[in-house]
N, C-alpha and C positions, 0 to 999 in steps of 0.2 A: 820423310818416310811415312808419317801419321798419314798426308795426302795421299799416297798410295792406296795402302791399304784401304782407306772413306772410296776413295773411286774405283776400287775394284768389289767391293763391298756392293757399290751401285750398279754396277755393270751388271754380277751375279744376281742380286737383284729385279732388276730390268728382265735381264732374261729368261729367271722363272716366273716372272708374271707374263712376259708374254704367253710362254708356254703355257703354261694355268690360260688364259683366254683363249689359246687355240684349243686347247682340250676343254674346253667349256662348249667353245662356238658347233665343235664338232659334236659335243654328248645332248646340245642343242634337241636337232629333228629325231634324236630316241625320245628324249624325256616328254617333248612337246607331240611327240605320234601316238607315244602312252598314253599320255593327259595330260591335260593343261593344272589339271589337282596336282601333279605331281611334282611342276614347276614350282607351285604355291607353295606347297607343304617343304620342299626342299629350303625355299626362301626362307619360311619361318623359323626352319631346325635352323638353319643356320644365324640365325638372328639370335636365337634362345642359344645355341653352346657359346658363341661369340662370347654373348652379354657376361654366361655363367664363363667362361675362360677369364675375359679381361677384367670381370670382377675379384675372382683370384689373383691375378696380377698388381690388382691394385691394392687387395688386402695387405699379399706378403710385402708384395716392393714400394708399397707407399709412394709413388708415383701417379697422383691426382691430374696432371698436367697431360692432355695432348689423350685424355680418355676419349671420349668421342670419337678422334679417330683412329684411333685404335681399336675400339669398337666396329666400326665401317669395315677397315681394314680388315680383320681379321674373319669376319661375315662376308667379305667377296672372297678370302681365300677358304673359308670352310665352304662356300657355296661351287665351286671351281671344284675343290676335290670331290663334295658330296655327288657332283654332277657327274664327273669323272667317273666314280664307283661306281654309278646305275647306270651309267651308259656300256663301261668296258667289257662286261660284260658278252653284252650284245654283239659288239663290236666284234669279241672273239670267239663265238660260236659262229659268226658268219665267214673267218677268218679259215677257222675248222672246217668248214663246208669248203670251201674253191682250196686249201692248199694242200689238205690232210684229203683226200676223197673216200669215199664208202665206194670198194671193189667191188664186183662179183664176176669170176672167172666163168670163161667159157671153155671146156677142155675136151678135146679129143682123143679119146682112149681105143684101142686097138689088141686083138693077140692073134692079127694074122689073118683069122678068120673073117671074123664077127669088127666093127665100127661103131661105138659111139659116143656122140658126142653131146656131152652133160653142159647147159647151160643155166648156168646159177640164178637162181630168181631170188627176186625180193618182191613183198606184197604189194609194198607202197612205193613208189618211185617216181623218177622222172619223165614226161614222155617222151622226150625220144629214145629212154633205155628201151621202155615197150615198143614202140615201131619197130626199131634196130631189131627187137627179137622176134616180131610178127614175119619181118624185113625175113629174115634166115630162116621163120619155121615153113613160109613159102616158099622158099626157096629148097631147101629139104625134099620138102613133099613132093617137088618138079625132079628133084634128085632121086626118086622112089625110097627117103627114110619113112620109116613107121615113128610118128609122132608121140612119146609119153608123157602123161601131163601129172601131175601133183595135185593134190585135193578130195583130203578125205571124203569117203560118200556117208551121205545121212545112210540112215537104218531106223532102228525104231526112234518114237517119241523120246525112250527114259536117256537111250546111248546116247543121242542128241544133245539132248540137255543135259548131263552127263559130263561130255566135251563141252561144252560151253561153260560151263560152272568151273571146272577142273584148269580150261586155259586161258578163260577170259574174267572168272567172277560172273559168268551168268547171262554177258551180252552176245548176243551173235559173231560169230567170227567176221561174216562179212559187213556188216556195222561198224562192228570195230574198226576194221582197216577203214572204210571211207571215212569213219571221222576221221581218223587219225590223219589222211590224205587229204579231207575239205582245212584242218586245222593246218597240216605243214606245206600246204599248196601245193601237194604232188599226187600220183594219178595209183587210183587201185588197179592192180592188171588182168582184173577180168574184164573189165571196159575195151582192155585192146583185144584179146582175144575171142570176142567174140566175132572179132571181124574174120576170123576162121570158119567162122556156123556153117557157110554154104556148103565148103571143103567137109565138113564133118557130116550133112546133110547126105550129101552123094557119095564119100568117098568115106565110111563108117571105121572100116578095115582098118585106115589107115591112122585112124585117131586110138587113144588109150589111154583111160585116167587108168593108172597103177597103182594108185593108190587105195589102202587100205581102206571098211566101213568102220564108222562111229562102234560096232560092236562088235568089233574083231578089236580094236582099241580100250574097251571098256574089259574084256575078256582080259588083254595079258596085263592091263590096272591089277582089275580081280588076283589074276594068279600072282603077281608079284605080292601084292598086299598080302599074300599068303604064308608064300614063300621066300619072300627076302625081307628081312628086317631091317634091313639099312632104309632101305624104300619105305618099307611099311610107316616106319617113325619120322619120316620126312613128309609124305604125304599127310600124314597126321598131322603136324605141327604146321603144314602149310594152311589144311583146312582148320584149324586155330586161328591160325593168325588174319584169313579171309571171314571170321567172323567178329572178329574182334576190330578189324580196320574200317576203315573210311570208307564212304561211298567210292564206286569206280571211280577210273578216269575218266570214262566217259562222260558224265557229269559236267567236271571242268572243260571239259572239249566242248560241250553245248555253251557252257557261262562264255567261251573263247569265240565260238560264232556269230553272238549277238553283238561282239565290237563292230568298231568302224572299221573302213577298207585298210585303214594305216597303223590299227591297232591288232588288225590282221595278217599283216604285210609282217609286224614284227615278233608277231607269236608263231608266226611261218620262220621267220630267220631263226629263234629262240629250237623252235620243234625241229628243222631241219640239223642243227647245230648241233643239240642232244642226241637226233639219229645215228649222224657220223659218228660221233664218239661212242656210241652203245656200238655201233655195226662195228666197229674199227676194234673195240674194245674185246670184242666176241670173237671175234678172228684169230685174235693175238693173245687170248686166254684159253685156260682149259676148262669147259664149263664141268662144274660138278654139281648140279641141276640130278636130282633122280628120275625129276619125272624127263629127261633124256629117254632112259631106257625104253618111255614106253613113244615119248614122241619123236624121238632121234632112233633109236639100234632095233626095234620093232619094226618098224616102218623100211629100215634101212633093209633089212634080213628079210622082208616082203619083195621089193623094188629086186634087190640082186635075187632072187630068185626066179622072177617072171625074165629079168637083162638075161640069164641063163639059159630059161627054157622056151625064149622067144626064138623062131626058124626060121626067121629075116634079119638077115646080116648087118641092114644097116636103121641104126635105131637114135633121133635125137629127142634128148628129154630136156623138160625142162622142170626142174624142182627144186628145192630149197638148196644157196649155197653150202649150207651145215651139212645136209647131207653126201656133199661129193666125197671127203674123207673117208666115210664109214659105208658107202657102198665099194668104190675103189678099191679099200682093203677087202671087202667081202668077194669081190672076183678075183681078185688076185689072190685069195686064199683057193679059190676055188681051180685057175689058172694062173697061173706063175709068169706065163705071155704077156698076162694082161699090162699095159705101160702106155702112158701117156705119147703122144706123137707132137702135137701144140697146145697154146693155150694164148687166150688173149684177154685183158681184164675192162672191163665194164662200168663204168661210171654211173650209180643209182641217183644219188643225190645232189641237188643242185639248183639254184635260184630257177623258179617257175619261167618260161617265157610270157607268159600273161596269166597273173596270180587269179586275176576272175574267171576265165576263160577254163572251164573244167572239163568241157565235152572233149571223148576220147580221137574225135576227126581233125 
């Protein structure tokens, strides 16, 4: 019976070391893409708890014999899991990215009359999300729809800077997004749309940013900060806490660019990986953000008012997915018709086809 139990003892043994080695060999090309420091510095920790564990063992249990490798021993398995812990990580944000995917619906809405159809945009993406939408907003315009586009317009100096301060900490909107697109290996969508210029050149009518200026934005800030105190004490406290915090992101996004191609490759899988789960997370939550009011339900109560009093029937926009809900209700308050007909969802995010390769052709 004692032989039993010694040869299953070994067996179970056996086979979590293997395991411990495959999960080693695999957390491998992260730690060694990170740094070659990273491998060392793991080596060492693991040398130094080893030493500091088996020297406790040997305090209480007064077992002097077979130290050494026990020692060894216990430094390949703390080395196995240390490896394990900074690679899995990784592992499963890129896991999050291809199995969990970041939506964005495309929805055709109707009351009979009037046709349109809202296709959800995100800033930063992959490119053949942007083709695919270039792909339909040509194809539209051959259809004789009246194109509306999202993006607030500048106005004065102070509005400007203003909105930059207020959404970003101070950095350009569109800054932002390209770092943010150079760091997660995905494309800003002005890059594809400009391949509409010529279309917008000759055919003027048919294009429409609908969107709000910088100081029609700073105006209902102002009145809210007035008049609503829920807002006002939020605004407050956010401007607090932007002066008391860290440099931007921005910042680390530059520290993130001067890596290598493979140190790059995994701050891409790392940024893409955080995307999904923010985008996914936003989706599936009810933001209670105040400055909503003026970046969401402001903007939103602009958009359905021009959808209204536009005198062309058939109208595809394309604007932020956040805002499909709260214009949607805002026509269907307006018309009771108003009701979705299709809808089809949109894959943003997703390993680069060639992570160097940034040009929008």
């Amino acid at each position: 019976m004692p032989i039993k139990k010694y040869t299953l003892k070994n067996r179970l043994t056996t086979i979590l070391w293997f395991i411990a080695c495959i999960g080693f060999l695999l957390s491998l090309p992260i730690i060694l893409g990170a740094s070659g420091w990273l491998l060392f510095g793991l080596i060492i920790l693991s040398l130094l708890l080893a030493l500091l564990a088996t020297g406790i063992a040997r305090y209480f249990f007064k077992k002097p014999a077979r130290y050494r490798f026990q020692w060894i021993t216990w430094s390949l398995a703390l080395l196995f899991l240390l490896s394990f812990v900074v690679a899995a990580p990784v592992y499963y944000l890129a896991g999050v990215t291809q199995m969990h995917p970041a939506l964005v619906p495309q929805v055709t809405l109707t009351n009979g009359d009037k046709t349109i159809v809202f296709q959800g945009m995100q800033h930063v993406g992959i490119e053949r999300f942007y083709k695919s939408v270039v792909y339909d907003l040509e194809d539209a315009l051959s259809k004789g729809y009246v194109l509306y586009y999202e993006g607030v317009r500048p106005s004065t100096p102070e509005a400007d800077t203003w909105l930059n301060r207020t959404v970003t900490g101070g950095t350009d909107l569109t800054t932002t997004y390209r770092l943010l697109g150079d760091v997660c290996g995905l494309q800003f969508q002005n890059d594809y749309f400009g391949l509409l210029a010529q279309d917008v050149r000759q055919h003027p009518q048919s294009h429409v940013v609908a969107d709000v200026s910088t100081l029609e934005l700073k105006n209902e800030y102002d009145r809210l900060m007035s008049t609503d105190v829920e807002f006002a004490q939020a605004m407050r406290q956010q401007e607090q806490e932007a002066v008391t915090s860290p440099p931007e992101v921005s910042h680390f996004i530059t520290f993130l660019k001067k890596g290598s191609v493979r140190q790059r490759e995994l701050a891409g899988i790392v940024c893409r990986g955080v995307m999904t789960m923010t985008l996914r997370h936003a989706d599936e939550a009810q933001s209670d953000s105040q400055l909503d009011k003026v970046i969401l339900d402001f903007r939103n109560g602009k958009l359905a008012e021009q959808l209204l009093a536009e005198p062309r029937d058939k109208i595809y926009i394309t604007y932020g997915a956040k805002h499909l809900p709260g214009v949607f209700k805002l026509l269907h308050t307006a018309d009771p018709r108003w009701h979705s007909v299709s809808i089809k969802w949109m894959r943003t995010v997703d390993e680069p086809e060639n992570y160097m390769d940034k040009s929008p052709i």
